[in-house]
VEXLUMZA-580965 format. One record per residue (C-alpha): x, y, z. Coordinates in pm, 1 decimal. Example, Ala and Ser with C-alpha at 12.3 -4.5 7.8 and 13.67 -1.06 7.14 Angstrom:
2
R       east      north         up
R     1230.0     -450.0      780.0
R     1367.0     -106.0      714.0
//
This chain:
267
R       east      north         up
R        0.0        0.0        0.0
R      142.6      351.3      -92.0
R      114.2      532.0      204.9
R      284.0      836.8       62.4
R      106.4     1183.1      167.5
R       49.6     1392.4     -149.5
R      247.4     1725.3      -75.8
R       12.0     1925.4     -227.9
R       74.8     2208.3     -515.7
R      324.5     2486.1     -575.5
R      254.4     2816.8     -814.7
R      610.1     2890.5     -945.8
R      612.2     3275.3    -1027.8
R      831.6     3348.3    -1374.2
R      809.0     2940.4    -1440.2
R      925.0     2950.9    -1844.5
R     1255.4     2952.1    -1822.3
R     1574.0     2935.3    -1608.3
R     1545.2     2904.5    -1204.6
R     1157.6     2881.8    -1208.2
R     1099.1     2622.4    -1493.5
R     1424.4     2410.1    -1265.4
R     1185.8     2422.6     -991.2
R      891.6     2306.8    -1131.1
R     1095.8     2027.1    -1261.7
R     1233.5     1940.4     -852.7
R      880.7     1999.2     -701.5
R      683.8     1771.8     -973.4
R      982.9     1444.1     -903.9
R      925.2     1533.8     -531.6
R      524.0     1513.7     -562.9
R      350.0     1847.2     -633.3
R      143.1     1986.1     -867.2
R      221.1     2252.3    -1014.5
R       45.0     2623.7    -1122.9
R      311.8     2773.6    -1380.5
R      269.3     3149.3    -1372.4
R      486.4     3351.9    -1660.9
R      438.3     3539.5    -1942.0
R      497.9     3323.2    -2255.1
R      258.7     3078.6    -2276.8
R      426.4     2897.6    -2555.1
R      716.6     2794.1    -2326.4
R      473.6     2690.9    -2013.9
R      249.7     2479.5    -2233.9
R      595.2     2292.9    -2366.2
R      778.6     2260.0    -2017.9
R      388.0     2147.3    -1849.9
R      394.9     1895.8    -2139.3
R      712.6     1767.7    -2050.6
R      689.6     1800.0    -1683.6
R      345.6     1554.4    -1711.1
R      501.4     1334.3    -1971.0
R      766.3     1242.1    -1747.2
R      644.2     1269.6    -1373.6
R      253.6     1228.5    -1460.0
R      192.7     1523.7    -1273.4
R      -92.4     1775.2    -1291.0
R       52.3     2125.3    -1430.7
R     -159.1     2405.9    -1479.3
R      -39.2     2684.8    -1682.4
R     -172.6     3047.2    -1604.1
R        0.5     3328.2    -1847.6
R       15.4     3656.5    -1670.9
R      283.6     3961.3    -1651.6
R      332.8     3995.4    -1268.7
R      436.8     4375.4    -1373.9
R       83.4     4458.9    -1431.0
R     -118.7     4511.2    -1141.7
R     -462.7     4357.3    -1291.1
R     -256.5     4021.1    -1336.2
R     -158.7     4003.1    -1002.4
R     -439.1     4038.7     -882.4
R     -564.6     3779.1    -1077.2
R     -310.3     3571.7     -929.6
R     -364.4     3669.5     -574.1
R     -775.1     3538.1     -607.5
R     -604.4     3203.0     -750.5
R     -409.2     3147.0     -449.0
R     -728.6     3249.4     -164.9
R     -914.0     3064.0     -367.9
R     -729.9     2743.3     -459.6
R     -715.3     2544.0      -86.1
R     -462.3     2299.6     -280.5
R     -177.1     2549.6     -244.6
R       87.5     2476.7      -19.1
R      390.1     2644.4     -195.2
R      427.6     2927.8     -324.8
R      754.2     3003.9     -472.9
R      847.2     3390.3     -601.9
R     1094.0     3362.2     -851.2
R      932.4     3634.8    -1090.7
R     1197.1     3934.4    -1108.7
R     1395.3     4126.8    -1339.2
R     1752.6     4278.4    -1311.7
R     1976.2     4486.2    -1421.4
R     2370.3     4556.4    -1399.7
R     2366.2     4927.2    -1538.8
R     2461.7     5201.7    -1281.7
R     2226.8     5462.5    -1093.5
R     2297.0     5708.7    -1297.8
R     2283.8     5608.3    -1678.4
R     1964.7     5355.1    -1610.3
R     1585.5     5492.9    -1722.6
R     1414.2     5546.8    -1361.0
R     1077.1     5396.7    -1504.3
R     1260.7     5101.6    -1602.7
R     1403.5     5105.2    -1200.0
R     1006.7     5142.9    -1124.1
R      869.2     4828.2    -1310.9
R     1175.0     4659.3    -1156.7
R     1044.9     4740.9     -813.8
R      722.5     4678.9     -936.4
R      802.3     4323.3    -1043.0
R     1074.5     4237.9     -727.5
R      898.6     4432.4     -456.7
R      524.2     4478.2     -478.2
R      433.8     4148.8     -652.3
R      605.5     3927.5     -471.9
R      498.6     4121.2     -118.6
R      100.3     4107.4     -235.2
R      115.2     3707.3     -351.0
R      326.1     3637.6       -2.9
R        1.5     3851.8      150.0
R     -270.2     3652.2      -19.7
R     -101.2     3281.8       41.5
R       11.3     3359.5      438.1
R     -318.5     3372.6      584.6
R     -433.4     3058.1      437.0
R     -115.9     2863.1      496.9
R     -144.0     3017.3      904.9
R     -552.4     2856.3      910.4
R     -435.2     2547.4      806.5
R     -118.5     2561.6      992.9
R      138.6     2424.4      717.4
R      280.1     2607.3      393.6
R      602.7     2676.7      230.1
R      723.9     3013.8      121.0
R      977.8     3027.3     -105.8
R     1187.4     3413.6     -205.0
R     1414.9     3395.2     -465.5
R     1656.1     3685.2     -338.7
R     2007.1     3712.7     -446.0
R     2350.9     3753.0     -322.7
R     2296.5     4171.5     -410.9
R     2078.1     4180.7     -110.9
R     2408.4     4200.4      131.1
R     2601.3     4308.3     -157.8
R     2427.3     4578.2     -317.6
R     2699.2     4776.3     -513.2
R     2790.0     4459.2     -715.5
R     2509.1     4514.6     -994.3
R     2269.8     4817.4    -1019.7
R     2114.6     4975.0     -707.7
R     1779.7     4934.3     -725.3
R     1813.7     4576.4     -805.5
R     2034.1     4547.4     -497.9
R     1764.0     4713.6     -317.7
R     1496.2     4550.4     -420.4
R     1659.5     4217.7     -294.4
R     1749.9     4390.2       -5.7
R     1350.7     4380.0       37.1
R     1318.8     4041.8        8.2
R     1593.2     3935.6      250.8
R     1419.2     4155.9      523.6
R     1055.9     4081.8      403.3
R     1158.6     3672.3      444.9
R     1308.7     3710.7      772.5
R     1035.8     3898.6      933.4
R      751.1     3628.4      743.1
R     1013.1     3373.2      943.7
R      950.9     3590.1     1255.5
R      610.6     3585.1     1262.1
R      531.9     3247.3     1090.5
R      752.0     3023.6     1224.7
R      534.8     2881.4     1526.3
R      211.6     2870.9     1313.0
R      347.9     2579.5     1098.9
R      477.4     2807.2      816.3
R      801.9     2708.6      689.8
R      987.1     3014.8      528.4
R     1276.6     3000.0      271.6
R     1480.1     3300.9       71.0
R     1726.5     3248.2     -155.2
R     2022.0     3417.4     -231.1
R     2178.3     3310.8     -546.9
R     2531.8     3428.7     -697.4
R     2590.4     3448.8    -1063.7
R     2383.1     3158.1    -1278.7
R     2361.9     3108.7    -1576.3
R     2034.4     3157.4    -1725.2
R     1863.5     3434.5    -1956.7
R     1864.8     3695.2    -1623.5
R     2207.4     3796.2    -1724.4
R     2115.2     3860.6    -2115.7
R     1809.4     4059.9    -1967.4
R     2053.6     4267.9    -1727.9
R     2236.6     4360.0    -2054.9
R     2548.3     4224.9    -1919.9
R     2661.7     3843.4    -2080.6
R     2753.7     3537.9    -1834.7
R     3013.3     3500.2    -2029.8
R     3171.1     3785.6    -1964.0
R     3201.2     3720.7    -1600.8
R     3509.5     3510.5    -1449.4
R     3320.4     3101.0    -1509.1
R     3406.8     3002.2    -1101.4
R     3184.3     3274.3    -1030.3
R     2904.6     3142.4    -1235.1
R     2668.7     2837.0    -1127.1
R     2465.7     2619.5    -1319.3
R     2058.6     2662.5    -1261.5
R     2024.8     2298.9    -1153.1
R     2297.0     2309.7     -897.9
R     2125.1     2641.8     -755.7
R     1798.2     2485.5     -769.6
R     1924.8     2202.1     -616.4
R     2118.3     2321.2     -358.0
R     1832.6     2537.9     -241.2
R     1592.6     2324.6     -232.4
R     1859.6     2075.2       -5.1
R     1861.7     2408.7      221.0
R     1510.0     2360.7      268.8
R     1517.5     2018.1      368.0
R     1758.1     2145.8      609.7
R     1556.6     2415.6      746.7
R     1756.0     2701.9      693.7
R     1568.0     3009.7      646.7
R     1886.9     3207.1      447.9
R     2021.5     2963.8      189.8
R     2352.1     3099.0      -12.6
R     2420.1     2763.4     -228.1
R     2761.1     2925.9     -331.7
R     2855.1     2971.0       97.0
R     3135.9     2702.4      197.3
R     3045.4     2758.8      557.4
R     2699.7     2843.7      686.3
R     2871.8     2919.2     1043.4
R     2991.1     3218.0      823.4
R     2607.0     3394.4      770.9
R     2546.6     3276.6     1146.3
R     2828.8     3517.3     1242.6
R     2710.4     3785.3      998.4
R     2393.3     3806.1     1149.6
R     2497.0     3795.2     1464.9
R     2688.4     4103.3     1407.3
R     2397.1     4267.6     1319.3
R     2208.3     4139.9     1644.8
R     2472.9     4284.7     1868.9
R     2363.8     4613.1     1739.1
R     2007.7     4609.2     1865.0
R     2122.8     4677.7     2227.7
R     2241.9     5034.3     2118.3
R     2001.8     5078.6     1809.2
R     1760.7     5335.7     2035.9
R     1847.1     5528.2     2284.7
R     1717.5     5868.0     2439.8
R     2065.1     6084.2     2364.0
R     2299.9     6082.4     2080.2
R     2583.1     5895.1     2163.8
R     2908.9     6073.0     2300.1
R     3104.9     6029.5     2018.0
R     2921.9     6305.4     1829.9
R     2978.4     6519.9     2091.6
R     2636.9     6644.6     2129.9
R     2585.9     6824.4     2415.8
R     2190.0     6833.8     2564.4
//
């Protein structure tokens, strides 16, 4: 008898290609459904095709542009409304390696449009649900930029700056209602992101630059491990422990009712 308890289904955010179409690959061999969420349907209906045809699992393809708010809100009713959900994974995002100062600020506004406010208003309509029925995965595909912003353009650094806080404080208040919580923060891969950004993968030094699959898979081992952070290219996770607990030892002197004496501000 197959005694096996059915995980469940995921909605991978920007699912065509790259990191997101890896994933739904993992999460169908590992038992879920899937809801494949991207723009170009052509691809989704061609990886759901092969996704079925070789784990015969259910794939449902829904084409939307997470950029525009009237999709995602379309995307938001889906997951109130669809009680199969238990993982949502927000991979949708855009990039870009230009500086400041010679990039178009409305293309810096979709971006935050796209990194920030989509992923923050799926996470919003998925939490609740997941806390009623007191299990749920949360998956935030940040990057490396997020404690590294000056490596790529700012407001991309920024905007994964966002989702490194945004997961941590989900963790924070999710963690003892039965929500598990995940971002993570890739380095260099190789996938179309980097012909996006307008800057080639192969111009970057190649032991920098890790394959999609390993990424995916070394995340998704993460997960199984419980981590919360997960840097697949870190050696040594003791060395993220230490860097956040730098930034705890801070909180002790992060308020106080007088500047401190070394500004030499008299009251």
């Amino acid at each position: 008898m197959n005694t096996t308890t059915h995980p469940g289904t995921a909605l991978i955010t920007g699912a065509s290609s790259g990191i997101g179409a890896i994933y739904a690959d993992r999460l169908a061999r590992r038992g879920y459904d899937l809801i494949l969420v991207a723009r170009n349907r052509q691809r989704l209906e061609t990886l759901a095709r092969g996704i079925t045809d070789k784990t015969g699992r259910s794939v449902e393809i829904v084409t939307a542009d997470l950029g525009q708010p009237a999709d995602v809100q379309r995307i938001e009713a889906l997951l109130r409304s669809d009680a199969s959900i238990t993982m949502l994974v927000n991979n949708a995002g855009v990039g870009g390696a230009a500086p400041l100062l010679q990039s178009d600020v409305d293309k810096m506004q979709a971006m935050i449009e796209l990194n920030v406010t989509a992923l923050t208003r799926l996470t919003y309509a998925v939490a609740p649900a997941f806390v009623a029925r007191g299990h749920g995965t949360i998956i935030n595909i940040a990057s490396i930029v997020a404690v590294a912003p000056t490596l790529l353009n700012g407001v991309y650094g920024a905007s994964k700056a966002f989702v490194l806080a945004f997961t941590q404080t989900l963790q924070h208040e999710l963690a003892d209602k039965g929500v598990r919580v995940q971002a993570v923060l890739p380095g260099a891969t190789r996938t179309e992101f980097w012909d996006i950004a307008g800057h080639s993968v192969d111009n970057l030094p190649q032991a920098w630059v890790m394959s999609g699959d390993d990424l995916v898979d070394a995340a998704l081992a993460g997960l199984d491990k419980g981590e919360v952070i997960t840097l697949p290219s870190l050696p040594d996770a003791a060395d993220w422990h230490a860097f956040e607990s730098a930034r705890a030892a801070l909180g002790p002197n992060l308020s106080h009712d007088r500047p401190a004496a070394r500004f030499g501000v008299a009251r």
